[in-house]
Structures are given as structure tokens and as C-alpha cells.
C-alpha positions as CSV (number, residue, x, y, z in Angstrom):
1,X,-20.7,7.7,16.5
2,X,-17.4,6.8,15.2
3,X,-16.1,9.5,12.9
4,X,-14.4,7.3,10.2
5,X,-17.8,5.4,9.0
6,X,-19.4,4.7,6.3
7,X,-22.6,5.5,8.3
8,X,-20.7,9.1,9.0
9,X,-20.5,10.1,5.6
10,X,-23.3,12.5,6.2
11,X,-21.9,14.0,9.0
12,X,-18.6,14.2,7.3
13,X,-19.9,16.0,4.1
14,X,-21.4,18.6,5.9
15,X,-18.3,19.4,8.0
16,X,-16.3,19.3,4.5
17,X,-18.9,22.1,3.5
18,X,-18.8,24.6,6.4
19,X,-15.4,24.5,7.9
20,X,-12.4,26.4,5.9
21,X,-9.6,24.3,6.8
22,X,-5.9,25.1,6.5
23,X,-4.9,22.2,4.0
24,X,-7.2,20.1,1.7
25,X,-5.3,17.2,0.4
26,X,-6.6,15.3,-3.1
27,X,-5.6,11.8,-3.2
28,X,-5.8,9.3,-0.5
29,X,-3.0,7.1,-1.0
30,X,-0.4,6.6,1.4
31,X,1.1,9.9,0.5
32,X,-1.8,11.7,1.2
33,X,-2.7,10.1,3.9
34,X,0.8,10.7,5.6
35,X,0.5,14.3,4.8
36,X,-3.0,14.4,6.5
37,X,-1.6,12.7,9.5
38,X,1.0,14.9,10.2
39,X,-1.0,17.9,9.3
40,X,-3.9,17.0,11.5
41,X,-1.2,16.1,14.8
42,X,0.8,19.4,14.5
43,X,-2.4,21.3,15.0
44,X,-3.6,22.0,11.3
45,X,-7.4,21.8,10.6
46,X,-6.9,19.4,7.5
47,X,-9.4,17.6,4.7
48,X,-9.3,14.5,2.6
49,X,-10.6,13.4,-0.4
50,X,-10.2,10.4,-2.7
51,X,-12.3,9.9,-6.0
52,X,-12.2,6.4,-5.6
53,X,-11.6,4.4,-2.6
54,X,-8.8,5.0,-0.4
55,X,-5.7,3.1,-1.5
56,X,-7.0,2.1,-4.7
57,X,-4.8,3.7,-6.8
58,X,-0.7,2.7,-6.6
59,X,-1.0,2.2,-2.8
60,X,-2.5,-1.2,-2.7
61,X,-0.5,-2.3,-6.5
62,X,3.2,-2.1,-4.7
63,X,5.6,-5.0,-4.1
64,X,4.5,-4.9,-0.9
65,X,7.5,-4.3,0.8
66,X,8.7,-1.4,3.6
67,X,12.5,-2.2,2.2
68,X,15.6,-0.4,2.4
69,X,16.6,0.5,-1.3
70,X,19.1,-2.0,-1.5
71,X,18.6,-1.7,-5.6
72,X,19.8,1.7,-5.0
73,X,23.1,0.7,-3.5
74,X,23.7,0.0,-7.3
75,X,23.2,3.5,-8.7
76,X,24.9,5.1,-5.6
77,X,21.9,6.9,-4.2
78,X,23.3,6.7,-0.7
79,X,20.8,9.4,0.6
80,X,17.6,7.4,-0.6
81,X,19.0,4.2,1.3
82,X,19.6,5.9,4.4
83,X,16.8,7.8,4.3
84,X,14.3,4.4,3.2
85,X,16.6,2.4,5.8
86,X,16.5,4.8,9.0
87,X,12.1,4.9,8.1
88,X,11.5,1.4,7.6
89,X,12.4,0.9,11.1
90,X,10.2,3.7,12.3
91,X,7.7,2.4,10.3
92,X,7.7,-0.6,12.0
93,X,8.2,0.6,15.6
94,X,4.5,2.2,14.6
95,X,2.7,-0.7,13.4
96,X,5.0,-4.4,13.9
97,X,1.8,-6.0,13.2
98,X,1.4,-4.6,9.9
99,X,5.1,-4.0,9.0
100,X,6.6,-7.5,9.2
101,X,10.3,-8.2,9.6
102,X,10.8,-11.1,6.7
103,X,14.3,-12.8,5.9
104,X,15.5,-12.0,2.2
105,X,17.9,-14.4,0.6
106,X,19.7,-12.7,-2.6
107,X,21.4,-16.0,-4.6
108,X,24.9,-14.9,-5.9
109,X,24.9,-16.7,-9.6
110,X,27.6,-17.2,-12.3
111,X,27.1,-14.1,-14.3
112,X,24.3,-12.2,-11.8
113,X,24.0,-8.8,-11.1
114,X,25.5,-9.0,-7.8
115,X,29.3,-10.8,-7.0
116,X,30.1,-11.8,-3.6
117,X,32.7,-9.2,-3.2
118,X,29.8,-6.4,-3.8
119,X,27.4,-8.2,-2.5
120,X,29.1,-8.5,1.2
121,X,30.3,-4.9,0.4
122,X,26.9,-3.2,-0.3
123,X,24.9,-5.3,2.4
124,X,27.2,-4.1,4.6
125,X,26.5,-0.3,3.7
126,X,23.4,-1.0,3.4
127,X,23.2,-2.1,7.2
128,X,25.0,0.9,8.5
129,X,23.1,3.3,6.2
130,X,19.9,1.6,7.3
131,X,21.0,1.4,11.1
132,X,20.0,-2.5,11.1
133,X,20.5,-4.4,14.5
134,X,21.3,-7.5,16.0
135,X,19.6,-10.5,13.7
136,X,18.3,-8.6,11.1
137,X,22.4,-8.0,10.2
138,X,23.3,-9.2,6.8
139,X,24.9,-12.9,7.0
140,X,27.0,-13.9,3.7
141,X,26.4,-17.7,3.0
142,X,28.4,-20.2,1.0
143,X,26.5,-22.5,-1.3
144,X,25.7,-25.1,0.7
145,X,24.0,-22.9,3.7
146,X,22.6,-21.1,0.4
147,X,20.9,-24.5,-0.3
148,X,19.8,-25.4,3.1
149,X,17.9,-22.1,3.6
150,X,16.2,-22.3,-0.1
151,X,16.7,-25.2,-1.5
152,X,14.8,-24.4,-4.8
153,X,17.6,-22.6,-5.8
154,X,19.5,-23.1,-9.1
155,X,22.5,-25.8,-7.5
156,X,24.7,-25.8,-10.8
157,X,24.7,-22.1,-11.2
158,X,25.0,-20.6,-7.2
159,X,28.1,-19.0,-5.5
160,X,26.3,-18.3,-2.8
161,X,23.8,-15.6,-0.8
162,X,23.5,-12.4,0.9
163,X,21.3,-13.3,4.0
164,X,19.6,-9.8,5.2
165,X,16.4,-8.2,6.6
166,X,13.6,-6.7,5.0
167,X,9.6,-5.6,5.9
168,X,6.5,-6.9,4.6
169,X,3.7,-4.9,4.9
170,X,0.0,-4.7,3.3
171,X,0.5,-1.3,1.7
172,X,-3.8,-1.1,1.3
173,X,-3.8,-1.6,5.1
174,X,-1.1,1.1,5.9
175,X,-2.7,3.3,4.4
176,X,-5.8,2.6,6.2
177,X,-4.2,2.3,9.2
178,X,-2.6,5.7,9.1
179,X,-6.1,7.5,7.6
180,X,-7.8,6.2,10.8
181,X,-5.2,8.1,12.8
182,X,-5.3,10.9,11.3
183,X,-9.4,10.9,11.6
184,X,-8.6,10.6,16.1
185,X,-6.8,13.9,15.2
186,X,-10.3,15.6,13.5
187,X,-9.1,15.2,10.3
188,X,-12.0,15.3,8.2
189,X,-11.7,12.3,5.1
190,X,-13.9,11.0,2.8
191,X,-13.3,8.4,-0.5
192,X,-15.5,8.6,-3.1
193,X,-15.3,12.2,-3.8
194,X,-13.7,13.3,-7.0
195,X,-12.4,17.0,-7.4
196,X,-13.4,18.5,-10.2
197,X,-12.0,21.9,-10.5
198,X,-9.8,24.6,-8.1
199,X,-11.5,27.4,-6.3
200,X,-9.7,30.8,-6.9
201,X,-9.8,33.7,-5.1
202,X,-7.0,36.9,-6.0
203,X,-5.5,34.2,-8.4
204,X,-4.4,31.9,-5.5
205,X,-6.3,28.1,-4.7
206,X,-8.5,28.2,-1.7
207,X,-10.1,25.0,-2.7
208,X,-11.8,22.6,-4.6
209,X,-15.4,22.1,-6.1
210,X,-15.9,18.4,-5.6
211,X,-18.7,15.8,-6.4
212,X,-20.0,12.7,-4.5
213,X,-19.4,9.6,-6.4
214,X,-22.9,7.8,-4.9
215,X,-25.4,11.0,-5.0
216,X,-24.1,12.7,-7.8
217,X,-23.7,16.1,-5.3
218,X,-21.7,18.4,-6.0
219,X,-20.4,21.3,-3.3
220,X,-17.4,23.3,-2.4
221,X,-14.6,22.6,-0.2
222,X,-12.9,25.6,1.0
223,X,-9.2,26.0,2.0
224,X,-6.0,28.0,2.6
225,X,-3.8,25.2,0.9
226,X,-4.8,22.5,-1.2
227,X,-2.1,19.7,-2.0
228,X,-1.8,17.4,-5.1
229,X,-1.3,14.2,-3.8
230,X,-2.8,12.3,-6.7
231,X,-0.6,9.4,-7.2
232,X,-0.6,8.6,-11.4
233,X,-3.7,11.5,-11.7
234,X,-0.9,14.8,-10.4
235,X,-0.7,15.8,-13.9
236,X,-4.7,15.9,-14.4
237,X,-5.3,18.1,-11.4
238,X,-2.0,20.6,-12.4
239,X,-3.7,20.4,-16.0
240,X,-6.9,21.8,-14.2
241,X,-4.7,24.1,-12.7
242,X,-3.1,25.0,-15.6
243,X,0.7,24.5,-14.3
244,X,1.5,21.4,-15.9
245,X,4.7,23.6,-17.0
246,X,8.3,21.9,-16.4
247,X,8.9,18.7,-14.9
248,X,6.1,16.0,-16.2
249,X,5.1,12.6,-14.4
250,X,6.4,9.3,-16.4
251,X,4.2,6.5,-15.9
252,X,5.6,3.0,-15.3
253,X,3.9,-0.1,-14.7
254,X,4.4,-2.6,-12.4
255,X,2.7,-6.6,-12.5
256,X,2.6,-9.1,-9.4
257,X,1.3,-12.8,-10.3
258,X,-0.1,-14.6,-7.6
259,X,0.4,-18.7,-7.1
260,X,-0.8,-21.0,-4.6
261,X,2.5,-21.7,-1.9
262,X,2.9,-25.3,-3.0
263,X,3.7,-24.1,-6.7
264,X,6.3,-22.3,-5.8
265,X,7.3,-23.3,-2.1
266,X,10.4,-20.4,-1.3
267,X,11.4,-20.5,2.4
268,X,11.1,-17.5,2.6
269,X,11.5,-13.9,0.2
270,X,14.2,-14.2,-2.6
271,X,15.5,-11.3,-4.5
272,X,16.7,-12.5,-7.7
273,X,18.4,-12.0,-11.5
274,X,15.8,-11.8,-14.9
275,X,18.2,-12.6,-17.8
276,X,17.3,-9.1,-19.6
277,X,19.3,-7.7,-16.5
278,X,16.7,-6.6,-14.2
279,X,16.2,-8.2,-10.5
280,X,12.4,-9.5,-9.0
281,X,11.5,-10.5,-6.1
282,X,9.5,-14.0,-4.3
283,X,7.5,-13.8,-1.7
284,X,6.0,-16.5,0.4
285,X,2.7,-15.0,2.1
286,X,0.3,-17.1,4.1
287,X,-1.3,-19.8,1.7
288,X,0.6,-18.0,-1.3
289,X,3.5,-17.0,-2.8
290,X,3.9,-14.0,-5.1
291,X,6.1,-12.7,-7.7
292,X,7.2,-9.8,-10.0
293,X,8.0,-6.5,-11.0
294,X,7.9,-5.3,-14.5
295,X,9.1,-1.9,-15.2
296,X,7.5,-1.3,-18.4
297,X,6.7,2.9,-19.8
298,X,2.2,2.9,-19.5
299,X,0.5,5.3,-21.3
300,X,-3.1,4.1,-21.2
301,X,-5.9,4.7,-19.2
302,X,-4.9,4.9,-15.4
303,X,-8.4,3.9,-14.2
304,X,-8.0,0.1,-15.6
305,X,-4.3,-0.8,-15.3
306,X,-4.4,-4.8,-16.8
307,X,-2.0,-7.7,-16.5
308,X,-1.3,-8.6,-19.9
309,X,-0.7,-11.9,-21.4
310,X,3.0,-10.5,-21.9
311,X,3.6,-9.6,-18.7
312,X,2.5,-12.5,-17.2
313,X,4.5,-15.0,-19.2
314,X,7.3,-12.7,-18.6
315,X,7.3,-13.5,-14.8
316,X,6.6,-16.6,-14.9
317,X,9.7,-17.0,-17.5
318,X,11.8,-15.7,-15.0
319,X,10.9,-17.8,-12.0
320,X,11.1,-20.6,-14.2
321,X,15.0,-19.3,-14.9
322,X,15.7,-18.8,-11.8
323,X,14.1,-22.1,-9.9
324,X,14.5,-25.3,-12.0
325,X,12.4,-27.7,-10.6
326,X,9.5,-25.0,-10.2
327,X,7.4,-25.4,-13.7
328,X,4.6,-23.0,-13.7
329,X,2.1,-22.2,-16.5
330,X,-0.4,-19.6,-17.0
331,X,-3.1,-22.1,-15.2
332,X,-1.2,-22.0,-11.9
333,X,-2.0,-18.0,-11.5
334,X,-4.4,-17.9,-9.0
335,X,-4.4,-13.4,-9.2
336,X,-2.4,-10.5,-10.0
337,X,-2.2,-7.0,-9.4
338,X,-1.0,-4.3,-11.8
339,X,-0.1,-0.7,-10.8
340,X,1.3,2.3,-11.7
341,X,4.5,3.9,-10.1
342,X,4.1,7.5,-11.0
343,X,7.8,8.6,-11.5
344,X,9.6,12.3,-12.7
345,X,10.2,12.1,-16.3
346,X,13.6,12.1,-17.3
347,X,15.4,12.2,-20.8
348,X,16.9,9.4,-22.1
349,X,16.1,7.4,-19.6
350,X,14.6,3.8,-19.7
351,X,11.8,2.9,-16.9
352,X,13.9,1.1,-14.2
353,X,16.5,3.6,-14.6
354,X,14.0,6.6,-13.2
355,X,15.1,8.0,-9.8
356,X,11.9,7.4,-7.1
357,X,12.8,10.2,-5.3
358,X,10.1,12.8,-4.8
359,X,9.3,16.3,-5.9
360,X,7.2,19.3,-5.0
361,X,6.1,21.7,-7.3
362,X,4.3,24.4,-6.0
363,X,2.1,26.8,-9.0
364,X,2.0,30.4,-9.8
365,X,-1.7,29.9,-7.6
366,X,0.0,28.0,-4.9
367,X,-1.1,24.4,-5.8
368,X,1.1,22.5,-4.1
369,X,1.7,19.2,-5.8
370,X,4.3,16.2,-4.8
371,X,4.7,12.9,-7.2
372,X,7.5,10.3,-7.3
373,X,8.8,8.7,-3.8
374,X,8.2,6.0,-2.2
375,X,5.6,3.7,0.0
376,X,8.3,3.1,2.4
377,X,9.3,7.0,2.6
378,X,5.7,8.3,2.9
379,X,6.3,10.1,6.4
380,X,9.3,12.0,5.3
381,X,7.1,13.0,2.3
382,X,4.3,14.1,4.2
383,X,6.8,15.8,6.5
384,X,8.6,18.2,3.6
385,X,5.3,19.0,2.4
386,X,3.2,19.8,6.1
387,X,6.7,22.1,6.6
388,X,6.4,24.3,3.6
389,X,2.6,24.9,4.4
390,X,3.4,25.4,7.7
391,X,5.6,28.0,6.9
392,X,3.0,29.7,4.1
393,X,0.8,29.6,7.4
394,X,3.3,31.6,9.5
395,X,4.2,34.3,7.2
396,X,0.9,35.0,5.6
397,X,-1.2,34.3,9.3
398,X,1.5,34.3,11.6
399,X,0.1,31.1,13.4
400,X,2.6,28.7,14.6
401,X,2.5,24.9,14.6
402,X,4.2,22.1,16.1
403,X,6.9,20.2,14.9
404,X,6.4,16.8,13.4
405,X,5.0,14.7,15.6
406,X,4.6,11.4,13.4
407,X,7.6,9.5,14.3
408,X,5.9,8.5,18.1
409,X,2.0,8.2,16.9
410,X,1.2,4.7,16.8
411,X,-1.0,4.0,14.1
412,X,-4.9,2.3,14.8
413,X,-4.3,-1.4,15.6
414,X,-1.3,-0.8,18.0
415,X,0.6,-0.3,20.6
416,X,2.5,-3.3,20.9
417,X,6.1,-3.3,22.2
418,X,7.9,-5.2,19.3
419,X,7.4,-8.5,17.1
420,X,7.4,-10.8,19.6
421,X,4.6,-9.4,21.3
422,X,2.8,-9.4,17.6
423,X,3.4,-13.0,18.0
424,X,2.5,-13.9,21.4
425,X,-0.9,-11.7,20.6
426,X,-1.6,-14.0,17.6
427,X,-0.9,-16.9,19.7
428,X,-3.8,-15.5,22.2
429,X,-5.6,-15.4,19.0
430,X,-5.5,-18.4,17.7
431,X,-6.6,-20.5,21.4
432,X,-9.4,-18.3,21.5
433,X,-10.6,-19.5,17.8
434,X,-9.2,-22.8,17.6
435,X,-12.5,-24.5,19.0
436,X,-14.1,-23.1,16.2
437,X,-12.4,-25.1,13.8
438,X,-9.8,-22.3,13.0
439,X,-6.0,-22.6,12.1
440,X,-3.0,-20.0,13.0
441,X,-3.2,-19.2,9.5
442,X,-6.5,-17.7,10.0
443,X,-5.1,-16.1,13.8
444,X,-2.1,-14.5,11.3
445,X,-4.3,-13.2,8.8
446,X,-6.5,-11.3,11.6
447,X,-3.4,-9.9,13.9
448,X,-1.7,-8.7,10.7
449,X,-4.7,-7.1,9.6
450,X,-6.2,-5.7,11.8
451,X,-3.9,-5.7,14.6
452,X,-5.4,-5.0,18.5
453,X,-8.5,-4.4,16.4
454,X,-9.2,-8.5,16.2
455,X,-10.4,-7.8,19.4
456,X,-13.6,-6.1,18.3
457,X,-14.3,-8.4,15.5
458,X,-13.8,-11.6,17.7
459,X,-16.0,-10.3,20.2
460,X,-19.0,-9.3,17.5
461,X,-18.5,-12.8,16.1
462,X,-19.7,-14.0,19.0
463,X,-22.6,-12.2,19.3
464,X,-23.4,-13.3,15.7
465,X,-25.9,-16.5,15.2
466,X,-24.2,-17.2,11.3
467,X,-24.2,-20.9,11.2
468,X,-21.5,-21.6,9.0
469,X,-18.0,-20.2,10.7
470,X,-16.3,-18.7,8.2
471,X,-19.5,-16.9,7.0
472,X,-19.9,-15.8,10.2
473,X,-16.4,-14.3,10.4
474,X,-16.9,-12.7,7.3
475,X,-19.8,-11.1,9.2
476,X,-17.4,-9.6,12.1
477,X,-15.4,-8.7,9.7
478,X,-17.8,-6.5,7.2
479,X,-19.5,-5.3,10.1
480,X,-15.9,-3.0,11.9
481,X,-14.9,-2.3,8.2
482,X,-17.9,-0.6,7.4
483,X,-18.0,0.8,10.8
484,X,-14.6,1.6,11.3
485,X,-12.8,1.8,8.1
486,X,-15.2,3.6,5.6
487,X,-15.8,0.5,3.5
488,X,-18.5,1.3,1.0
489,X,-18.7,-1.6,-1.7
490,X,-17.5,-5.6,-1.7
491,X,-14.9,-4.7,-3.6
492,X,-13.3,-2.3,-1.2
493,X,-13.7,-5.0,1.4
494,X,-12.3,-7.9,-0.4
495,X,-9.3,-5.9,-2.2
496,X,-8.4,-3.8,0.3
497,X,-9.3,-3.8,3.9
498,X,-8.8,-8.0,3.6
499,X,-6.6,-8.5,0.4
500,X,-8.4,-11.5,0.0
501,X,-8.9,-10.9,-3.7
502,X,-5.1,-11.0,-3.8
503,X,-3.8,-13.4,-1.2
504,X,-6.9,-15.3,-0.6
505,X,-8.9,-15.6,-4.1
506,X,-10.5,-19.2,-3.5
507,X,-12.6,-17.9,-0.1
508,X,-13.7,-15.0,-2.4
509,X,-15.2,-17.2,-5.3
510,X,-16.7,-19.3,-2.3
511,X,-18.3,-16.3,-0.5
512,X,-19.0,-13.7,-3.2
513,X,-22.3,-13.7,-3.2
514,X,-23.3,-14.0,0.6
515,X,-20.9,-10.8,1.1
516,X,-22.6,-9.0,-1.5
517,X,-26.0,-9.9,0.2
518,X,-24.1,-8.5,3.7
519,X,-23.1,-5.4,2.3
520,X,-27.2,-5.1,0.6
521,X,-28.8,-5.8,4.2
522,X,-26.5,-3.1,5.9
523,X,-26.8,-0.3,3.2
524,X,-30.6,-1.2,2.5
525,X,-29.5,-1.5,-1.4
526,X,-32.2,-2.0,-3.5
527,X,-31.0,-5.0,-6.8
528,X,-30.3,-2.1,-9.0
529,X,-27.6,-0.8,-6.2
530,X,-26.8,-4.7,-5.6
531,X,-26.7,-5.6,-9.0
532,X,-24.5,-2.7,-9.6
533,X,-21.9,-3.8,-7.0
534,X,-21.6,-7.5,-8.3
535,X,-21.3,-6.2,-11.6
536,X,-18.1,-4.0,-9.8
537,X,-16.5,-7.0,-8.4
538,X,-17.0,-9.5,-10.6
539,X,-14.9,-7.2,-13.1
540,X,-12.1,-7.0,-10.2
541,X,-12.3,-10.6,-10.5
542,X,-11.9,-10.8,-14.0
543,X,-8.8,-8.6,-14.3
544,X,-6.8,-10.5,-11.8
545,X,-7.4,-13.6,-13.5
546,X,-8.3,-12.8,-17.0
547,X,-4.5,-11.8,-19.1
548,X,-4.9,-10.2,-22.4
């Protein structure tokens, strides 16, 4: 049976309850999940667990971007830009189909952030600091190539561009992506489990009590090291732990308003100036394009993060700026995502002026906890923390393990050489589903998603007897991510093993219902457990749509 199923959950629990492993990690976001990778490949016997569903936290709410840090150019963190710049091509060397290179234009206006003279200056660091190639090097443009590559942009007002490369990604499927490799290396990980308290013996952590979030169980997980990787939720676990002492988390949220492509209809990504000072970014993605951040201070609950009414009209006030024949209005929002970006407090300063740098703080009982960082730096995360344990291991158990390993593992949905054989894969794709009545579009959104994977799901589609086409895709599809990717509810599957709910919210209003009725036939629900579920999603649905 494959290890990393729902349908394994059983098997997975009762491994969690009789092996003591040498590292429990809390939190399965793309920080934990890099830490359990790395763990798991130099050797370490290594646990998982998640309260809610892997990703669901800060690692599916990002900007979606593996970038380089060019933002912090600007407050002269050279280190964090070579250290974001050198990863984001590792990064994708691991997974091109998931980790996308995407052009960035960055207009030069009268008055902007950037001038030319800094602009061509920084871009340039940036590109030897980041160790960027061939094509991907920054161009500078005058106004009139400015215009022909976008031109939505502001005529009247523009010097200009910077020209340079940057990575899209689908942080939710990264994360994924990297959990399932971890899981080939025995990595035992399971979502839906919330810890609850520590496990102490001679005043040190050697695990967690935990309890299952669908049977109510409750049972011990046992550990030499247990790591804090909880995202926004550090500061509840040290709390627990009774070593929230010195340096405290400082919440920030971040919005993203989504808008079908033809309302806003960028070429491709722009990075561009808010009046108030601040800089946001455009993306153009499939049938959509999306927008933001915000960088507001959040202090309220971290379990329902909403897009308010001022938020939204904020962004869509500074496209409006920034494009002037692009007029969008609240109605034109087709979703959103809000998350949280959980930063190290500093005094005096204002959100967008926290560092994102990461830091470990290890207790008097030897929690180790890390908060702060960055998606794009996750492996270099996982790697300071997997080295500290590993040397705990070696002086208190003299056991030696390897070095890290992470910088040659592929990730699930791999190998492929480079881009270009991303694209000629997709093109494979897309003659194999065209007869169906199938666009590229729909070949893009499978390769990207799901990588060498499509090949499973094609080949259960056509086993399927699903009438309707897209139905029966949707079919394929909920079949390997229940099987393959842990998917427990809808709302796991349309958030954040599709993005759907983000990128493609009209198919989800279409086929709510019938995947709800999937998801009841495979688990044998009964219409309290169904009813349950729809309840769940149709409050996802809400708060993407619904501003306060």
C-alpha cells in the first residue's frame, strides 16, 4: 500500500505510537516539511504532524513566488539575497515543473521607489548575488520597449523598466511535493493531528501527547527531539512549553485578490509602486491574474485569517494607480487568500520593515523551535535546524549522520532535465487529451501540478466510465490525491492539492457538490460526515468571496 494515503492513516498512527524516533517535528508547512526531508535522507528516524491539513497554515497564503529578495537589495541585506538567490535555483533544478521561471517587469515611474540608476545598479547585484544565467539576466528597457512588453502601463508617468527573472511556484503543492519525499525516505506524517502538550522526562521533551482531529484519539508520540515548526502557532506550543521567554513572534498579514485575466490582462508579472510607499506585485496565472500584499500588524484569531473590505479596496486602489485603463471594482474579485507571515518581533518597527530572516530558539527542556524565514529559503532552514539535532545526536548517543543530502533529491513529480522538457512533457500532454475536448490550459494546469504524476491520473481517467469529461477528470484526480497525497476533506482537495478554489473558482461552484458526493462514496461518509464537509467548504467559499 502506498504509505502517504489517506487509506494509510491507520497504519501510520500505529507506527507514530510504537517507534521512538529521533526528531518529531509539529507543523507541516513548508518549514517542517523541509526539515523532515532532510532529517529522514541523512538517516534520522523522523515524525510529522499537522493539526490541520498540511500547508494550510502560511504555506498555501504566500505570494506565491520562489524570488530572490530583490526588496531586500533596498535594506542592504546582501546575505538574505544571496542566500534566497543561490536556493531559488536549486529549488528549481528539483521540481521545474512546480517552480516556474516567469519574466518580471519593474516600471521605473516619476517619483517611484526605484530610479533607473538603482534600479540597473541593484538588478545587477542582484544577478551576481543570485548567480542568474543566460536569459534570465536583467535587461534595462527604455519606455517604449517598457510599453511594448506591458502595455497597460501608466505611458505619462514611465521612465522605463528593469526586465529580470523570477519563479512561480504553488507554495501548497511544494509543500506537498516535498512531504511525499520525505514519506519514500520512512518518514512517518500525518495532518490532522494536533499536539496537545510536551512529554517530559528528567526535565527534557521526548515528545508530544497528540489527538486525532477525525476520532477524537488521543495517544503519545515519543521522541529524542521534538521541533517547533508551527508557522503563526510557535508561540502556542513554547507557551505549552513554558519558554515563551525573549524574542516573541509579530504577526503580519498578508491579502491576495484574485480577478479573471481579461480584467486585468498583464503580459506577464509586474512589480510595482503603492502611493503609501510600499511595492506589490501582478501576476498573470492561467485564466487569472492576481494581486497584492498588504503588510498590516494581525492580532486576531490565527485559525480564520479574513480579507477585509479594507484590504481589498486597498489593492484594488493600487492597481487602479498603477494601470489606468484597468477599472476594477469589488464585483470583479473572483477569490482571495489572506495569510499570516509569522515574523521576529522587533521594537519600533512597522510591519514591512521586519527582517524575514529566521531564528531558533532552543528551551531550557530542549524544545527546539524556528519562526520567521522564508518559503523560498525553506531548505537552508531545514538544514540549520537537522545540523544542530544532529549534533545533540552525536554528543549525547554518539551516532553519526550524513550530511545534507537535499540539494540532489528530486522531489515526487520529477525528474525532468530543465524547463524545456517541462514544456515538451505538457505538449505530450495536451495531444493525448485534446480529443477529449481539452485545451493546453487544462495540459498546463496538470504538468504544473502534478508533474510526471499526470501520468497516473490520465491513465485512471481512462479507466473511468464518468460521462461528463471534466467530471470525470475530477474523478482521476480525487482518486491519486486521496491515494497519494493524504487528502482527507473537499476542501483539502480544492484549496490545496488543486488551487482551484484560488485560481479556478468558477469549476468549483460548477462541481461542488458531485466532488463532495466523490469524496462520500470513497470514505463511506454517512450525511452527518457529508453534511459536515459541505458545511467546511462552503465556509472556504465564503471567505474568499465574502469581504467584511
Amino acid at each position: 500500500m502506498n504509505n502517504f494515503s489517506f487509506f494509510n492513516r491507520a497504519n501510520i498512527q500505529q507506527e507514530l505510537q510504537t517507534t521512538e524516533f529521533d526528531i518529531l517535528v509539529i507543523g507541516g508547512g513548508i518549514t517542517g516539511a523541509g526539515i523532515a526531508l532532510d532529517a529522514a535522507s541523512r538517516g534520522m528516524k523522523v515524525a510529522l504532524i499537522e493539526k490541520n491539513d498540511f500547508a494550510s497554515g502560511t504555506s498555501s497564503k504566500s505570494t506565491k513566488l520562489i524570488h530572490g529578495g530583490l526588496r531586500y537589495l533596498k535594506q542592504f541585506d546582501f546575505w538574505l539575497v544571496k542566500e534566497v538567490g543561490t536556493e531559488r535555483a536549486i529549488v528549481h533544478k528539483l521540481a521545474p515543473h512546480l517552480v516556474i521561471p516567469e519574466k518580471m517587469i519593474l516600471p521605473l515611474i516619476e517619483g517611484g521607489t526605484y530610479g533607473s540608476w538603482l534600479t540597473s545598479i541593484g538588478l545587477k547585484v542582484y544577478d551576481v548575488l543570485a548567480s542568474v544565467e543566460g536569459d534570465d539576466k536583467r535587461k534595462m528597457l527604455d519606455k517604449k520597449e517598457a510599453l511594448e512588453k506591458e502595455p497597460l502601463l501608466p505611458e505619462n508617468i514611465l521612465n522605463g523598466a528593469g526586465f529580470y527573472a523570477e519563479y512561480r511556484t504553488d507554495d501548497a503543492r511544494l509543500t506537498i511535493e516535498v512531504l511525499k519525499t520525505a514519506s519514500q525516505y520512512d518518514a512517518q506524517i500525518l495532518n490532522y493531528t494536533r499536539a496537545d502538550e510536551f512529554i517530559y522526562e528528567n526535565k527534557r521533551v521526548v515528545g508530544a501527547k497528540v489527538t486525532d482531529a477525525f476520532t477524537d484519539e488521543s495517544y503519545d508520540i515519543k521522541a529524542k527531539y521534538v521541533v517547533n515548526a508551527a508557522g503563526p502557532w510557535v508561540d502556542e506550543l513554547r507557551q505549552i512549553n513554558n519558554s515563551k521567554i525573549g524574542k516573541r513572534l509579530h504577526l503580519t498579514k498578508g491579502v491576495h485578490l484574485v480577478v479573471p485575466h481579461e480584467k486585468l490582462p498583464v503580459k506577464q508579472s509586474v512589480y510595482f509602486d503603492i502611493p503609501d510607499g510600499r511595492m506589490m506585485f501582478a501576476i498573470p496565472r492561467g485564466k487569472v491574474t492576481y494581486f497584492g500584499t498588504t503588510d498590516t500588524n494581525y492580532q486576531q484569531d490565527k485559525d480564520t485569517v479574513e480579507t477585509s473590505m479594507v484590504d481589498a479596496l486597498y489593492l484594488i486602489e493600487a492597481v487602479n494607480n498603477m494601470f489606468p485603463d484597468i477599472q476594477l471594482t469589488i464585483d470583479d474579485i473572483q477569490s482571495s487568500w489572506a495569510g499570516l507571515r509569522p515574523l521576529i518581533h522587533e521594537e519600533g518597527k512597522s510591519a514591512s520593515e521586519l527582517s524575514r530572516k529566521d531564528e531558533i530558539f532552543v528551551s531550557d527542556t530542549k524544545l527546539i523551535s524556528i519562526a520567521g524565514g522564508k518559503l523560498t529559503g525553506y531548505r537552508k532552514m531545514a538544514e540549520r535546524i537537522v545540523d544542530i539535532v544532529a549534533k545533540k545526536m552525536k554528543r549525547r548517543f554518539e551516532v553519526d549522520f550524513d550530511p545534507i543530502q537535499t540539494e540532489e533529491i528530486v522531489l515526487t513529480g520529477g525528474p525532468f532535465q530543465n524547463y524545456k522538457s517541462v514544456k515538451l512533457y505538457s505538449n505530450q500532454v495536451y495531444k493525448r487529451i485534446k480529443s477529449f475536448g481539452f485545451t493546453e490550459k487544462d495540459a498546463n494546469y496538470l504538468v504544473h501540478n502534478y508533474g510526471k504524476q499526470t501520468e497516473l491520473i490520465l491513465d485512471k481517467f481512462d479507466e473511468l466510465e464518468e460521462e461528463n469529461l471534466e467530471k470525470r477528470l475530477l474523478q482521476a484526480e480525487i482518486w491519486f490525491t486521496t491515494k497519494h497525497e493524504m487528502t482527507c476533506t473537499p476542501t483539502d482537495f480544492f484549496m490545496r492539492r488543486t488551487g482551484r478554489l484560488f485560481f479556478d473558482k468558477p469549476s468549483v461552484d460548477i462541481h461542488k457538490n458531485f466532488v463532495i458526493q466523490e469524496f462520500a462514496k470513497r470514505f463511506n461518509w454517512n450525511n452527518e460526515t457529508t453534511l459536515l464537509h459541505k458545511k467546511e467548504l462552503e465556509e472556504k467559499i465564503n471567505l474568499v468571496v465574502n469581504f467584511n
